[in-house]
N, C-alpha and C positions, 0 to 999 in steps of 0.2 A: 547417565542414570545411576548409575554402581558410584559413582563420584559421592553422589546426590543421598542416594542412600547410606553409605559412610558418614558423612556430614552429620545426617540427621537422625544417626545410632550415636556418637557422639555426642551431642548436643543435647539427648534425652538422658546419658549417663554422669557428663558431667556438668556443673552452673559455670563455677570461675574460668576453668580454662579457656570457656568457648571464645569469649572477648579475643582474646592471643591467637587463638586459632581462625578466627577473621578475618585480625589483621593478616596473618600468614599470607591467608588465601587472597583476600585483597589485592597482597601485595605481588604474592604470585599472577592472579591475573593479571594485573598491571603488566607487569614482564612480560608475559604473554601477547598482549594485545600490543608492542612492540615490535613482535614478530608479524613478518609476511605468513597472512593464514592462506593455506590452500582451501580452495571451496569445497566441499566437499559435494558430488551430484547426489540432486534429487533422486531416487530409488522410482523405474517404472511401474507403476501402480496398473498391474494386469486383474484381469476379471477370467472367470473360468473357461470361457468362450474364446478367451484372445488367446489364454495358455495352451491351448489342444489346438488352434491352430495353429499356432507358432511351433508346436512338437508337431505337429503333420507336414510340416516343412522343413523342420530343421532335425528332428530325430531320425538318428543315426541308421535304427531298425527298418524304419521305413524308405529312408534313401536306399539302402541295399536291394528292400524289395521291387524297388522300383526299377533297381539298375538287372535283377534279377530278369523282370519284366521282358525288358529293353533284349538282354540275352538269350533268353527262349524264343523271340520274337525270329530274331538273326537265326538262328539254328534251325525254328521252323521253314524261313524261305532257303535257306540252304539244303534243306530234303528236298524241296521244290526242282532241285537244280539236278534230282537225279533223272526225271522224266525229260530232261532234254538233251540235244546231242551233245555227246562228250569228242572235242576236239584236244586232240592234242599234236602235236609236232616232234621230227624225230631225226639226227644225225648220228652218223657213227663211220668210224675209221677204225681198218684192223690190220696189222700187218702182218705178214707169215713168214713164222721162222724156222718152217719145214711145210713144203709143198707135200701137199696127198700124191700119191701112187696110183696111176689107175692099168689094171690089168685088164686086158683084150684076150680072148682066146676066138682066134681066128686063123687059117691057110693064107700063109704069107706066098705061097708059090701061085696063088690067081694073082698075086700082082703082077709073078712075070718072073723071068731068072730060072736056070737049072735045076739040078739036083742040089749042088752045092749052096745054090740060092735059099733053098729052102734049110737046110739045116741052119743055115745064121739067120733067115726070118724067122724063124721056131725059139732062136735063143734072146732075139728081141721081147717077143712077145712076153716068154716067160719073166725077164725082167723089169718088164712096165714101165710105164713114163708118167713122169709130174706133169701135172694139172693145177692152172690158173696162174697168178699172180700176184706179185709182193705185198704191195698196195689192193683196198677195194674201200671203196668210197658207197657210202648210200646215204640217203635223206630224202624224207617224205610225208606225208599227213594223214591219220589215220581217224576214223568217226566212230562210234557206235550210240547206239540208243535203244533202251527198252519200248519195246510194241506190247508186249503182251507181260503182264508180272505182277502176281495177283499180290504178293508179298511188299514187294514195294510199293504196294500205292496203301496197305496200313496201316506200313510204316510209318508214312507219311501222317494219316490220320492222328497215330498214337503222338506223332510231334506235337498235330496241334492241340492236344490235349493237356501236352505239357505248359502249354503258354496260360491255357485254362487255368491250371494247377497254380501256375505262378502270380498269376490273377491273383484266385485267393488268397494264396500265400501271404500277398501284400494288404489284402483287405483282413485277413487275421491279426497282423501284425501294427494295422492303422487302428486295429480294435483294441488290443492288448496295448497300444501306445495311451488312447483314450484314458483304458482304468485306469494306468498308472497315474496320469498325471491328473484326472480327479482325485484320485487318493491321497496323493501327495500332495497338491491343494490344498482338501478338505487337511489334510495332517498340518500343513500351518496353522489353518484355522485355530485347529483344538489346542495348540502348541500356544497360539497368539493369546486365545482365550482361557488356560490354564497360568498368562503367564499373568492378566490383567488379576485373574485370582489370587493369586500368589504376593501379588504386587497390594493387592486390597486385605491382605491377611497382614503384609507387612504394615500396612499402614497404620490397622487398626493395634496391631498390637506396640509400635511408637505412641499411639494415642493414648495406649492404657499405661506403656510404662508413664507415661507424664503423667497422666491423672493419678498414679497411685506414690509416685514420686512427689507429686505435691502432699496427697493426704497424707506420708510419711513423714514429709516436714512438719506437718498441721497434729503429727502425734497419732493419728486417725487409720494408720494401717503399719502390719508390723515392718522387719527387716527380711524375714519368710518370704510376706506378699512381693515385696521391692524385687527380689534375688528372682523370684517366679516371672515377676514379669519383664527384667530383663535377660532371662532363660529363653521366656516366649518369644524374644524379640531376635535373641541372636539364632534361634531355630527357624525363622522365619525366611532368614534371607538367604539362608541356602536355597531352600527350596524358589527365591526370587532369579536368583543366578543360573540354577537347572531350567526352569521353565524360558529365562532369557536365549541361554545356550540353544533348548529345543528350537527354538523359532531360527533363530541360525543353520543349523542342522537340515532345517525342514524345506529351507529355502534352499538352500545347495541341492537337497535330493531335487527339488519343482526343478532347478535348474539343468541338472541334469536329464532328466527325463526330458524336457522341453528339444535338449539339444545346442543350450547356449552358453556364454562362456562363463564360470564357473565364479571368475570378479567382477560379472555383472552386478549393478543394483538394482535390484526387483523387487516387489513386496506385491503382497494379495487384497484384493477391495474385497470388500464385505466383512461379513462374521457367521458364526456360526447359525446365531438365530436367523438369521435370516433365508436357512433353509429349513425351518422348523415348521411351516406350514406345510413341506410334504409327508410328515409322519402320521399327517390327517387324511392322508386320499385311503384311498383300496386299493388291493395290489393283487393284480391279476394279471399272469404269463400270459398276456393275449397272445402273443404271436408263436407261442413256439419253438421248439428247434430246426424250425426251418432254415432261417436263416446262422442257425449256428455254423463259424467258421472250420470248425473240427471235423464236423459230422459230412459237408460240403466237400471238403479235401477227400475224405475217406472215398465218400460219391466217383470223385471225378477219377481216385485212385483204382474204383472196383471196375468202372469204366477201362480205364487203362487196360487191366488185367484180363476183360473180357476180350480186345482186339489186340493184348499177347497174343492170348490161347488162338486167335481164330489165325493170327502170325503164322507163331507154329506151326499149324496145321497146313496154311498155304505152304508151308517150304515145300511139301511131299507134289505141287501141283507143278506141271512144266510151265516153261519160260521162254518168251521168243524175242529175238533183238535181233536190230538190224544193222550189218556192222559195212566199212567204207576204209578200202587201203589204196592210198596214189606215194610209189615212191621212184626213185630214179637210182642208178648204179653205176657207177664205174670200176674198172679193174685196170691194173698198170701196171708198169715196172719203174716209174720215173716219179716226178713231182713237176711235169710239165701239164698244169692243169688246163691250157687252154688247148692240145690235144686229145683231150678225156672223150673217149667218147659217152654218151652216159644212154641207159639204158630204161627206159620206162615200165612201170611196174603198176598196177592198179587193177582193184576188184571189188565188186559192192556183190553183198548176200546175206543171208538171214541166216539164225541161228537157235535152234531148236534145243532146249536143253531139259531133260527127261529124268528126275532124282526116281534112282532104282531100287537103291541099299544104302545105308551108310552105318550099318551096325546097332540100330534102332536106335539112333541120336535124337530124332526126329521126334518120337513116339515118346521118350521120357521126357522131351522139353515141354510138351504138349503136357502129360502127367505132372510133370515140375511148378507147372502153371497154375495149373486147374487146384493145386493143393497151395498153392499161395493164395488162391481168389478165395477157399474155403477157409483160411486163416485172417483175410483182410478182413469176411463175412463178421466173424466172431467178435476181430478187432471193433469195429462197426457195434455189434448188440453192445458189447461191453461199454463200450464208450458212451452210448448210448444212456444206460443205465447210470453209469458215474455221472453224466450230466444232470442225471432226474434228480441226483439226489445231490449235488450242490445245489439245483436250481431250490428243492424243499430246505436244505440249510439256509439258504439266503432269503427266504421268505419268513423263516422261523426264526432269524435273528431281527429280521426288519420289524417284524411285531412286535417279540420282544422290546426291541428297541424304541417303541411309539409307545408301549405300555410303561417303560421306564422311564421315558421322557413324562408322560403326564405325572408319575408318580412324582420326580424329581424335582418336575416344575411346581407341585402342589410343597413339596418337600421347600424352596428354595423360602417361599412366600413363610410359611409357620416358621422356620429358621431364622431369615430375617426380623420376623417381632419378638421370636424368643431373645436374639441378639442386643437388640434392642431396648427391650423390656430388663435383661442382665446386666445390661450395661449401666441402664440409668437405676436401677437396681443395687450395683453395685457403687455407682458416686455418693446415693446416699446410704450406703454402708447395708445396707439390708441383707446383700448376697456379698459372697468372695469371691475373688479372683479366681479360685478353680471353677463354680459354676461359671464366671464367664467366659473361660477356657474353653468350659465343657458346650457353651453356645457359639464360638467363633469353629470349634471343630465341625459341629452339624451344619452351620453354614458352607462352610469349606467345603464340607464333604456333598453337601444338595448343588452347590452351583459346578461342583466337579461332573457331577453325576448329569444333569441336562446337558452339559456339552458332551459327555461322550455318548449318551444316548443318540445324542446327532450325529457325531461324528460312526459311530457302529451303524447308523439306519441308512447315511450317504454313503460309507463304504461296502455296505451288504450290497446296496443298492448299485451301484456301479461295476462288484463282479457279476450278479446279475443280469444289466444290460449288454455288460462283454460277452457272456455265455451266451443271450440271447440272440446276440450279432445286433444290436441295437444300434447303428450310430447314431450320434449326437444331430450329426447335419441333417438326416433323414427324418429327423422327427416320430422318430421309433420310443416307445414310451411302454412300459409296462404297466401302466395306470390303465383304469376303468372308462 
């Protein structure tokens, strides 16, 4: 196209060269078509429908929330696993490298012996003797489990609150995936259809330089007129090359957002009018912030914070378990394990645990709590209110935007016959070149103006339904 358009800025400024520069080009394609051409693929032509699901699949935001999901899920059956018996298993070897002393104070003379007998039992005794041996082997199996634990089981609760939380997380995130990629959509749109404008500014102004390029030859307009109108023509195509560029731009953001790879070729069905007939419904919040993702989170969060504080409070409550020990012992002097004798150990009993003091830990976690729930409260009204009032900006721009679409659309129509009417105006010499300047601008400017009236009404309209928690699939609509 940018070839194409060169060619035919060319062609309108100069007569003789053009011949030579045919041949060129001729000759050059010739060369060209020589070459092994690589095909170039078809671009997948998606609809708004297939792009939101393709990012509900493949967007990056939402795989995580999903894996998030997946991870609250595991965590919550892992609290599950504190209400059952906890076994575990247990070895150990110690060896001693000084025996304990154990003192006796007792009459060594009831064993028997003299007078003399007794002064050397008396100096035994005072001396003592070691106790046990080098080696002591033990291993054995030990159980417990909570019976009674008011604290752990809302613990528990509070887990599965989190999977809740994660829930939505991921249904905010499938929401906020949604506007983007309508926006970004609709952004090619007005990109595509800015750029057909741009492209029909160029055109017309090639057409004027020829016409006014001939009446110059014919004596019939000055060297002024000629200069202006090949001004008009090389201002033109900047603006053809920016608006090509956008579309480029606009497509890598669609693709991004979607989640796909970045050298795809993609392009968007439809146009912009073709969602021009919703700037004629009525627009009425039926639903609410009910389902807003925000305000849901917060919910499940004050939740949360309510079965803290009650946490807390249980810690001050006693606690009963029931606990289970089987082990076996031996002691020695050797490493002759198959004379070990071993000794058997085991005891099952309950256990009764009574919080009495702890320095009022207790009592300010509880306080600590209760002044976060009163802080999420607020977080909650505020949030609340900033929603009221984007949901009013988004409805104050979408009118707007239907009243400037009709203006624009009426605008597009008089512009065109003004254009029109200047043009053939100006072949037969009646008007000049600047009024029909001054009629190619007001077209310009009217057919700019209905695509972004769309493009402003579809994009209000889709922070809107995100706000509202509206999905697409559900058939959630803020119409009447």
């Amino acid at each position: 196209m940018i070839f194409v358009v060169k060619m035919r800025s060319l062609y309108s400024v100069m007569k003789k060269p053009l011949i030579s520069l045919l041949c060129l080009a001729a000759a050059f394609c010739f060369a060209r078509a020589q070459e092994p051409v690589e095909a170039t693929p078809e671009p997948v032509l998606l609809t708004l429908e297939q792009a939101i699901q393709t990012a509900l699949s493949e967007n990056a935001s939402v795989r995580i929330a999903d894996l998030e999901i997946e991870r609250t899920g595991y965590a919550r059956k892992g609290s599950y696993a504190a209400l059952f018996p906890q076994i575990d298993g247990s070895g150990s070897y110690q060896r001693t490298i000084k025996k304990q002393v154990m003192y006796m104070d007792f009459d060594m003379s009831a064993l028997g012996g003299g007078g003399g007998g007794d002064e050397g039992g008396s100096s035994r005794a005072r001396d003592g003797f070691e106790v046990g041996r080098w080696n002591t082997w033990s291993t054995g199996v030990s159980a417990s489990m909570p019976i009674v634990n008011a604290q752990l089981w809302k613990s528990i609760s509070i887990s599965g609150q989190d999977v809740e939380l994660a829930v939505e997380k991921a249904r905010s995130s499938r929401l906020e995936t949604v506007t983007q990629v309508k926006k970004a959509f609709f952004s090619v749109l007005l990109a595509k259809e800015a750029f057909e404008v741009y492209k029909s500014v160029y055109e017309n102004a090639l057409e004027n330089l020829e016409l006014t390029q001939k009446k110059f030859n014919a004596q019939r307009a000055s060297e002024l007129d000629l200069t202006r109108a090949k001004t008009t023509l090389a201002n033109a195509i900047p603006n053809v090359y920016d608006s090509e560029n956008a579309v480029e731009i606009g497509l890598w953001q669609l693709k991004a957002v979607m989640g796909v790879d970045l050298d795809g070729a993609i392009d968007v069905a439809g146009s912009l009018l073709d969602y021009a007939g919703q700037l004629q419904e009525t627009l009425v919040p039926g639903e609410g912030l009910e389902d807003n993702s925000s305000l849901r989170q917060l919910a499940i969060q004050a939740e949360q914070l309510a079965n803290t504080i009650k946490l807390q409070q249980y810690a001050s409550l006693p606690s009963l378990s029931l606990g289970f020990n089987y082990s076996v012992n031996a002691m020695a002097n050797d490493y002759n394990f198959s004379e070990y004798k071993w000794s058997p150990y085991s005891y099952v009993g309950l256990s009764l645990s009574i919080p009495i003091f702890a320095g009022g830990k207790r009592l300010n976690a509880v306080k600590a709590a209760q002044v976060q729930a009163r802080e999420l409260d607020i977080q909650r009204t505020n949030t609340e209110r900033q929603l009221q009032i984007a949901i009013r900006q988004y409805l104050g721009t979408m009118e707007t935007a239907g009243k400037s679409y009709a203006s624009a659309s009426s605008a597009v129509e008089t512009a065109t016959k003004a254009y029109d009417i200047a043009r053939k105006s100006y072949e037969v010499g009646r008007s000049t070149l600047t009024d029909l300047g001054d009629a190619q601008l007001a077209l310009t400017q009217s057919k700019l103006g209905v695509c972004q009236a769309i493009f402003s009404y579809l994009s209000a309209r889709s922070d809107l339904e995100g706000t509202l928690g509206a999905d697409f699939t559900d058939n959630h609509t803020v119409n009447e």
